[in-house]
N, C-alpha and C positions, 0 to 999 in steps of 0.2 A: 504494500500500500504506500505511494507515493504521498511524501509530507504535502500539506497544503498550501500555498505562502499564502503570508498576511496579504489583506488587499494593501493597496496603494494608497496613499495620503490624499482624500480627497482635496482637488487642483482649491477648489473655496475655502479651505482651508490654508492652503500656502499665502494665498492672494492676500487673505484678511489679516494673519500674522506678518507680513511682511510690509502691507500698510501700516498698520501697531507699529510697526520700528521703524518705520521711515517718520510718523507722527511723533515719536520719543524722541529721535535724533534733530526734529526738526527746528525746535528752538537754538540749536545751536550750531547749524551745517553751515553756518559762513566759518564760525572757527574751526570746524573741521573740515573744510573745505581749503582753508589760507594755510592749516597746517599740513596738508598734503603737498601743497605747491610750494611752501618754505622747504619742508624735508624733501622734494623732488630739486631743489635750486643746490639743496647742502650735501647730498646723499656722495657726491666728488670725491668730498673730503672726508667721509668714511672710513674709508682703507686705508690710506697715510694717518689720520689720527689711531686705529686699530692696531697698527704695528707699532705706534707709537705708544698707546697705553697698554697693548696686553690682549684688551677684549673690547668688541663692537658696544656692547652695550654701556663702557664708560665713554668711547669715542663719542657717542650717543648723546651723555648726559653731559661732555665738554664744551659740544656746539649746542644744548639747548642753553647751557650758561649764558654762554657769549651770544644767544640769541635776546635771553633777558634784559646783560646789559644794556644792549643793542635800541632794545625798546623801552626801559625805565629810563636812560640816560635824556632821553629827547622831554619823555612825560615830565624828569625832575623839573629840567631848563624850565619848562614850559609852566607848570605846576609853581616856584620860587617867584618867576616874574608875576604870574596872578597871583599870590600871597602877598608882594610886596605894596604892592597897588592896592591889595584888599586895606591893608594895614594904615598904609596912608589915606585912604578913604576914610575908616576908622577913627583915625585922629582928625582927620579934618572937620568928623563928623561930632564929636566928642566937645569940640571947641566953638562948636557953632551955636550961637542963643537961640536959632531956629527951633533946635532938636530940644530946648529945655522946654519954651513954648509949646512945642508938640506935644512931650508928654502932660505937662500943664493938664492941657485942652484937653485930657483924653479922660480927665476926672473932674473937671470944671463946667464940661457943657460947653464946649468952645470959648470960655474964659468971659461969660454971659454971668450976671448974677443969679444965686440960684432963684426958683421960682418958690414960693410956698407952696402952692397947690402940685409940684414937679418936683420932685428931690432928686437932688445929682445922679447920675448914673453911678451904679457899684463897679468898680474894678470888675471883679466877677463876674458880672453877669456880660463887661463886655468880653472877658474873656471864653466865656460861654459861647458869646454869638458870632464869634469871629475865629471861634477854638475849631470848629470841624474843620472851616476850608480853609484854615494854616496846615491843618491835621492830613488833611488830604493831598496836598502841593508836599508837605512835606515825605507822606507815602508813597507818591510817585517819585521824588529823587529817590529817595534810600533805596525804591524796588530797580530802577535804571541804574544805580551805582551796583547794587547784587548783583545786573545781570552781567554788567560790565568786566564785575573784575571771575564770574563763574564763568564767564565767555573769557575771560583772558586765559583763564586756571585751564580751561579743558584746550584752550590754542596752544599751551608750551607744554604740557602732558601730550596732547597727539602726537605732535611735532617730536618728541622727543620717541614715540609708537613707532612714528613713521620712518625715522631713521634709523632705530635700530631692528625693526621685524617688518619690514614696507613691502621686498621683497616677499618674503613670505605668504603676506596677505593677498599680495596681487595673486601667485600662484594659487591660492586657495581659491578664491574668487576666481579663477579660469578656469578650475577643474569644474566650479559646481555653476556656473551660470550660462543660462538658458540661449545666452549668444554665444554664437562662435569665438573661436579664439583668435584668429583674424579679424573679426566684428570688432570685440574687445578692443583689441589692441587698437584699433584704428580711432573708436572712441575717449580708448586711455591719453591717444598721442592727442589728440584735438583738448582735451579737459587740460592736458598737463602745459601742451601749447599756450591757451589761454592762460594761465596762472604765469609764465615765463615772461608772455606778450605783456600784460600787465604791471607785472612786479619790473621788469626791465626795461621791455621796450617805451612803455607810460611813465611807469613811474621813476625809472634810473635819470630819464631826461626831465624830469618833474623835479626829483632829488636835485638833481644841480644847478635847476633856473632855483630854486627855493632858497638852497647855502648861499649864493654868489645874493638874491635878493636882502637873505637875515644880516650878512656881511654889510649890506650898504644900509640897511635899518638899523645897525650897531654904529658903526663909522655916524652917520648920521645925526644919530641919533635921537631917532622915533620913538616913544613910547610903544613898549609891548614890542618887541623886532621879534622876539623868537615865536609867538602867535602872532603874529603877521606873519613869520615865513612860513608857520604850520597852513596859515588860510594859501601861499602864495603855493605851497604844494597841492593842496588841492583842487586852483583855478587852474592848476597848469594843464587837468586832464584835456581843459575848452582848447581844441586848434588854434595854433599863431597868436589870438589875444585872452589865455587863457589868465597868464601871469597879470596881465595888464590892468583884469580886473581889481587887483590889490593894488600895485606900486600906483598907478594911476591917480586914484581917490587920496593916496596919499603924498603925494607930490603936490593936487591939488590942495591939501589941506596948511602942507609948508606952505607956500605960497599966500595963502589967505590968514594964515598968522604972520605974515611979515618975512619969514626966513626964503625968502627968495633964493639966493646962491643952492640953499642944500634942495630946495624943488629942483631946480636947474640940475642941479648935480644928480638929483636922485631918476631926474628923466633922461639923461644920458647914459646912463649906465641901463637902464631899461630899455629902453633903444638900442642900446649897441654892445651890452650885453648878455641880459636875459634874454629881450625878444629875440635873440641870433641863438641864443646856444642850444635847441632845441633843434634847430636847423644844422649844426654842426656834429652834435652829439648822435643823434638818429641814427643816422648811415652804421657807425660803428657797432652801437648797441643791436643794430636791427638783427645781426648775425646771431646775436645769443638771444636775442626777446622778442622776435618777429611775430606777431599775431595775425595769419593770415586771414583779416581781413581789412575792409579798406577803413580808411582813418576816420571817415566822418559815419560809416556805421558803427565805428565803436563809442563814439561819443553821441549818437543818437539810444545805442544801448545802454547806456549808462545813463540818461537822463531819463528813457521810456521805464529801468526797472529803477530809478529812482521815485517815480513817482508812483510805479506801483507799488513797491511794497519798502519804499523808504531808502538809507543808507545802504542797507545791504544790496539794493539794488543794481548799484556802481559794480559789483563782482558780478553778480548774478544777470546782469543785462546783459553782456558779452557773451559768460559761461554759457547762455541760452542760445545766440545766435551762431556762439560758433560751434557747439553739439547740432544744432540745426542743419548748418552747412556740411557737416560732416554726413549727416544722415541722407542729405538728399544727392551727396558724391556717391554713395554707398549705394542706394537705392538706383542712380541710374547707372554704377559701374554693372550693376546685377541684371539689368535691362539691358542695354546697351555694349553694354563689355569695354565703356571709357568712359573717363569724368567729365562732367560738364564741362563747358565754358563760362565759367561765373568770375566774376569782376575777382581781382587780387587786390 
């Protein structure tokens, strides 16, 4: 009598389980996402740090160090300057007979005599009526700061996954998934392109118009340069007048205080050296960051999945279009037996 075998996993079963962990991973798939394509940028120097310590897995825990540094050193600079400004706000605020006024009024009836029929307001009770929605402003920072540093925590643990067992996983995930292995791989190369194209090809040329900008916001000397050059990093994703959108408004603003020379000076150096270096820099980086696709659809994807679904959208607008592209290469090499002709 031949054994029987179990039946098969019913397929509604697979489908709803693997929704469930795609729903649990999904509050956090841009850090698991960014650590994938850090540990695919770092994974190089693996081997030379592995002979060098011993074993992969402190090679591993060496580069997620120096990833830390990497990214607290920028948050401190930045974090010190708003401190310091907070501080002097504080004292100016301290010293002003506004604010004594203010609190005054907040027990006087706007500094009105009282009424006999009206007695002043209690402390409490305005603290009462004004307690929930401090209560609530204040619940949404603390939940946005939790999520911030649980989405940091689980980005420099992946990151440190992905360097030391990345291989691994990829091979697991080839034996068991429902696409070919050719399929895969040609998906893997388009996801990991994207993170390459971005982190290098955008952002390496973004990184340099940003330093040379915070340099002349120091020299300068503009309040706030190093969150000025954090914003100057960020307009740089906009084509040719990405930077412009910062130094601009404040060139303008020396200017309208009087300090003419350092306007002048500060729109020289944007002109003739930010707005070029983007241009200079490109060609080089493109070789290791190339994201094949064309420049103004990558900045239309990042503005179309910003407004969908917020910041994260800036990753996930590209990551979308260019698995997109990849699938409809795929789709007509399988038809047709060549790729498209689609715009580079």
């Amino acid at each position: 009598m031949s054994e029987q075998r179990p039946p098969p996993l019913p397929r509604v079963v697979l489908v709803v389980l693997c929704i469930a962990a795609a729903l649990v991973l999904a509050p956090f798939w841009m850090a698991l996402v960014l650590a994938i394509w850090v540990g695919d940028l770092l994974h190089k120097m693996v081997p030379g740090l592995t002979r060098l310590t011993g074993r992969k897995q402190r090679a591993a825990a060496l580069l997620t160090v120096l990833l830390v540094a990497v990214i607290l050193v920028p948050l401190a600079l930045v974090a010190i300057s708003l401190l310091g400004e907070a501080i002097d706000l504080a004292e100016r605020l301290s010293e002003s007979p506004e604010l004594r006024t203010m609190f005054e009024q907040l027990v006087t009836n706007g500094g009105a005599a009282p009424d006999g029929d009206k007695p002043p307001p209690n402390p409490l009770s305005l603290v009462m009526e004004h307690g929930n929605r401090a209560w609530g402003v204040l619940t949404m920072v603390f939940a946005a700061a939790a999520k911030a540093v649980i989405g940091l925590f689980i980005f420099i643990t992946s990151t440190y996954v992905v360097l030391a067992d990345g291989p691994a996983a990829y091979h697991w995930l080839e034996r068991h998934s429902p696409l070919a292995p050719s399929t895969l791989k040609r998906f893997g190369h388009a996801f990991l392109e994207t993170g390459r194209g971005l982190f290098i090809g955008v952002g390496g040329a973004g990184l340099a118009q940003a330093i040379v900008a915070t340099i002349a916001y120091l020299v300068i000397g503009v309040p706030e340069p190093f969150v000025l050059g954090l914003l100057t990093l960020a307009a740089s994703v906009v084509p040719s007048i990405g930077t412009a959108l910062v130094w601009v408004p404040v060139a303008i603003g020396l200017a309208l205080t009087g300090r003419t020379d350092a306007a002048i000076g500060l729109a020289i150096v944007g002109v003739a050296v930010i707005g070029t270096l983007d241009n200079l820099i490109r060609p080089y980086i493109a070789k290791w960051g190339k994201l094949d696709l064309p420049a103004h659809l990558i900045m239309i994807s990042m503005f179309g999945g910003l407004a969908l679904v917020g910041p994260s959208g800036i990753i996930l607008g590209p990551l979308v279009l260019r698995l997109a592209r990849e699938a409809i290469e795929i789709v007509h090499e399988e038809k047709h037996g060549r790729p498209p002709d689609l715009p580079g």
